[in-house]
N, C-alpha and C positions, 0 to 999 in steps of 0.2 A: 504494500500500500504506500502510495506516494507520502513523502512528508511536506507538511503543510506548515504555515507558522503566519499567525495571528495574533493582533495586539489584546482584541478580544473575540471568546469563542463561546457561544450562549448552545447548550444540548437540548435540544426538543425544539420541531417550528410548527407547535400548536398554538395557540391562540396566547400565551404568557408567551412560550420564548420568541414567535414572530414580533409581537408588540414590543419586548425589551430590546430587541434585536435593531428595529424597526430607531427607537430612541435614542439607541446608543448611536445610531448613523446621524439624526437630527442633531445630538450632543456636540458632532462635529469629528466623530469616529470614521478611521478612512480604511481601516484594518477589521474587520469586522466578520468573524465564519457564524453562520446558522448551518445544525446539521441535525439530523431526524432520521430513527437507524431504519424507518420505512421508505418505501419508495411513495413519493407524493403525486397525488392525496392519497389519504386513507383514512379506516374505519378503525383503525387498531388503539387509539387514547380517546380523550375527551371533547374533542374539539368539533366532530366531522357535526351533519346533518343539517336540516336546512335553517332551523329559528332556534332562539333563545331567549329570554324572558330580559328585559332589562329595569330595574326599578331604583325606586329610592327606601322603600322601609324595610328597614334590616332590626333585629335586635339589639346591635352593636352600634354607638352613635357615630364611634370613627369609622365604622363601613359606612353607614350613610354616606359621612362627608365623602368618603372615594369614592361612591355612586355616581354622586353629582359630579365628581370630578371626570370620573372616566364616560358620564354620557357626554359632557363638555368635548373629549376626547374624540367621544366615536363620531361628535359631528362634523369635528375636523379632517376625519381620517373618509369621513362620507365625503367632505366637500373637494378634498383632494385626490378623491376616487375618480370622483365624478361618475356616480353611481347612489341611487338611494339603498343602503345598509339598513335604516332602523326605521320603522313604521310604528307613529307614537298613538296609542292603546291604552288607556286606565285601566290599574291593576286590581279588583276587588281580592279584598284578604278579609278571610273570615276565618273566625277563632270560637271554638267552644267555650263556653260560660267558666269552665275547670281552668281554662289557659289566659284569664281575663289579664293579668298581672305580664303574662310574656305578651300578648296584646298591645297591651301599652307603652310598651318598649319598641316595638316599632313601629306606632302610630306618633312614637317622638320624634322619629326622623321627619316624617310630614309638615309644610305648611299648612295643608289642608287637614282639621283633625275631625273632621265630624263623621262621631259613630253612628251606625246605623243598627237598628234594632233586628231582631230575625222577621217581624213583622215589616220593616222595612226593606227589608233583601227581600221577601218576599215581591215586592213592589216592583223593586229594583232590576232585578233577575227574576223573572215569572216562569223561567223555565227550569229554576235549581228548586232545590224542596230541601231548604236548612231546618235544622231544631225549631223551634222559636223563642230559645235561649240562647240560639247563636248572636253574634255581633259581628260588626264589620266595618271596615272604612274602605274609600279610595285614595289610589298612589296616582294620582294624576300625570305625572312625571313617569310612568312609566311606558314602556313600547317592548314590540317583538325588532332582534334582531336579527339580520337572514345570515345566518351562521358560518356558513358556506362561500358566500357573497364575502362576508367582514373578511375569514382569515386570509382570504385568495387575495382580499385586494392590501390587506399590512402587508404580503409578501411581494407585492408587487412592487408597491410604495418601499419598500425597504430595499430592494433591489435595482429599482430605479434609484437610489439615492445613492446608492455604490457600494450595498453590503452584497456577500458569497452567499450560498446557496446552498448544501451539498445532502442529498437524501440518500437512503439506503449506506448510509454511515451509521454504524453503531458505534456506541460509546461504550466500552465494556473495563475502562480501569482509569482513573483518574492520577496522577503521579506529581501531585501538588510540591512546588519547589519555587526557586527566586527566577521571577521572571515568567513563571508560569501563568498564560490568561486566565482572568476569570473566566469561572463556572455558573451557568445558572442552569439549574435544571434535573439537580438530585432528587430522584423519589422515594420515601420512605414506604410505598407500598401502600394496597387497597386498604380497607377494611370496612366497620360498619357503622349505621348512622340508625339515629333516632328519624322515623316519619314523619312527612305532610305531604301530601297531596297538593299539585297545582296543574292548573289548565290552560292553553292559549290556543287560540285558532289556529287550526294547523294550512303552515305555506306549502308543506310540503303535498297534503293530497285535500284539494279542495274540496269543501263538503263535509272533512271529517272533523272532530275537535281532537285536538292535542292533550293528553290526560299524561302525568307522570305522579310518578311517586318517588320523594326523597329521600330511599333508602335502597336496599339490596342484599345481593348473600356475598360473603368473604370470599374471594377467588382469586388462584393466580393470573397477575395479566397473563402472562403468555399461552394461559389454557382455558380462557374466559370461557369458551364456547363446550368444557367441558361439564360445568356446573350449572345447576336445576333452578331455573326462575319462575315454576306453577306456584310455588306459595306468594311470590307477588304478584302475579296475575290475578290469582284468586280476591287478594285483596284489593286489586284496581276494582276488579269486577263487583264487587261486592261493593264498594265505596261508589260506584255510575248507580248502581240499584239503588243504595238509599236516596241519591240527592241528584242525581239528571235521571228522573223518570220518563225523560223524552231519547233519550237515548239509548241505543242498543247497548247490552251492558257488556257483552261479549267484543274485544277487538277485534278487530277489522286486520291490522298489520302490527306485527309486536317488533320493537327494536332497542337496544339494549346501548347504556352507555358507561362506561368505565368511571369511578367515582374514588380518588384518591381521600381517604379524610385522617382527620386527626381526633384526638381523645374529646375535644372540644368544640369540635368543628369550625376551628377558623384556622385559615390558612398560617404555615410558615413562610416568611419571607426573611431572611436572615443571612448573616457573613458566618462564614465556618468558624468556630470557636478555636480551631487550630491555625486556620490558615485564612487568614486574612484577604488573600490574593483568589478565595474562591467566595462568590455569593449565588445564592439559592433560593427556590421556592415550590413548594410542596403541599400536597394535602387541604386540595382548593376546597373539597369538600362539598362536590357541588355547584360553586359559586363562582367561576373561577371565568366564566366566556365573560360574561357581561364587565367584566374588572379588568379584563386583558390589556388593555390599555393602561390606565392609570395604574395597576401593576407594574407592566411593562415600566411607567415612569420613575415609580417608587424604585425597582433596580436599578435601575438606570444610576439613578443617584448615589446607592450603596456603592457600585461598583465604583462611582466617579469619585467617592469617597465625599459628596456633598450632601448638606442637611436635608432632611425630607420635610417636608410641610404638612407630616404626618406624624400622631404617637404610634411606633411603631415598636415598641416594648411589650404591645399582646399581641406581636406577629411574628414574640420570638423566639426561637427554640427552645432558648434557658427556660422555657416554663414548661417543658416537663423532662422528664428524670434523664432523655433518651439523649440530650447536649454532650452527657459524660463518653457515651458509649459513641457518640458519632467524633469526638474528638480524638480517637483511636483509630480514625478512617488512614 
């Protein structure tokens, strides 16, 4: 394999490391490898497929603020597409009466905060059938993004601006030393998430609605397609029964997408605790399309060694035990 030598070299060109990638060129970087051990595109991480949800209320007040930042983002990276990416769509979020307290925590990210009663989603939505202890707001700020559309055109815009390219390059060993590029794009591996439920019109087959669920079963990537998904089907299916009784509650098309998370569920974005001259990010948990941008920025920065306009101290590895054992990389 030919040798290669870059100022910086960011691992994965999914939707994080094209956008990091993507900034590091805008920073003013002339030396720049993106490399992805598939041949592109593909179906194989978290990035493919046609839409992706984009909003503002999050549990966390500092994801809010990166929300707004990275929609700010994706209209830029839309205007310099020259292509429409994100089609703006209010977001109904509805919470059972037991989850009132987690409720309220991302109806603070809102300007707009007015709850609405289950007798009002009734109103609202005449085609859902909620509790009538449910409650609900809208994310007015929110849209669907065309997924597919976003990451083809950062790679574009990235390569246009004078970054490399290089797919069907695996990255199989990391040998961090003086002078060594950073790194973004170590994965600490699948695992599992607490549930919810969300839906968007689906771009991909018109007619149908878009239904997912926020969880899954532990699997190795590289043998996804060998592990059992009927006990979440059962539960999609069984969740369209109780609350779109206009709906066929059986799928139509099942497709499946790979969900890195952490104990917590909010991403890492962090400098290796050993080696300074590598930074990372992992364990999007889910949430990771819609942020790919203003992610992207946030590395961007660590690597540059500049402040971030973010508290990024609960984005960062020291907070759980597993800092020790990756210092040992």
């Amino acid at each position: 394999m030919a040798e290669l030598t870059y100022d910086r070299v960011v691992v994965g060109a999914g939707i994080i490391g094209a956008c990091t990638a993507y900034q590091l060129v805008k920073a003013g970087h002339r030396s720049v490898l993106l490399l992805d051990q598939f041949p592109l595109p593909h179906s194989r991480g978290s990035s493919h497929g046609q839409s992706r949800i984009t909003r503002t209320a999050y549990r966390d007040p500092v994801q809010g603020q990166m929300a707004r930042r990275s929609r700010t983002l994706w209209d830029d990276i839309q205007r310099h597409a020259g292509e429409t990416l994100c089609h703006d769509c209010p977001m109904l979020l509805v919470s059972a009466a037991e989850n009132r307290e987690l409720f309220e925590t991302y109806l603070a990210c809102l300007d707009d905060q007015t709850v609405y009663s289950g007798r009002q989603l009734a109103e609202l939505v005449p085609v859902a059938r909620f509790p009538v202890t449910t409650v609900g707001c809208l994310d007015r700020t929110a849209g669907v993004l065309r997924a597919d559309r976003c990451l083809e055109a950062v790679r574009r815009l990235y390569l246009a601006a004078g970054g490399s390219l290089r797919d069907s390059w695996p990255v199989t060993e990391v040998s961090p030393g003086v002078g060594t590029a950073p790194l973004v794009g170590i994965d600490l591996g699948p695992g599992d998430n607490t549930s919810h439920f969300y839906w968007l019109p689906s771009l991909e087959y018109p007619g149908l609605v878009k239904l997912c669920i926020h969880t899954g079963v532990p699997c190795d990537p590289d043998r996804r397609d060998a592990v059992s998904t009927e006990a979440v089907l059962r539960r999609l299916t069984e969740y369209v029964t109780q609350n779109f009784p206009g709906l066929e509650p059986e799928p139509a098309i099942v497709e499946t997408c790979m969900y890195t998370t952490t104990p917590d569920e909010r991403c890492i974005l962090d400098v290796h605790p050993a080696h300074p001259n590598i930074v990372f990010a992992a364990g999007m948990s889910g949430e990771g399309f819609k942020m790919g941008p203003v992610f992207g920025e946030v590395l961007q920065r660590l690597i540059d060694g500049e402040p971030s306009q973010f508290d990024l101290a609960r984005f960062s590895l020291r907070r759980f035990d597993g800092a020790r054992q990756l210092a040992g990389l």
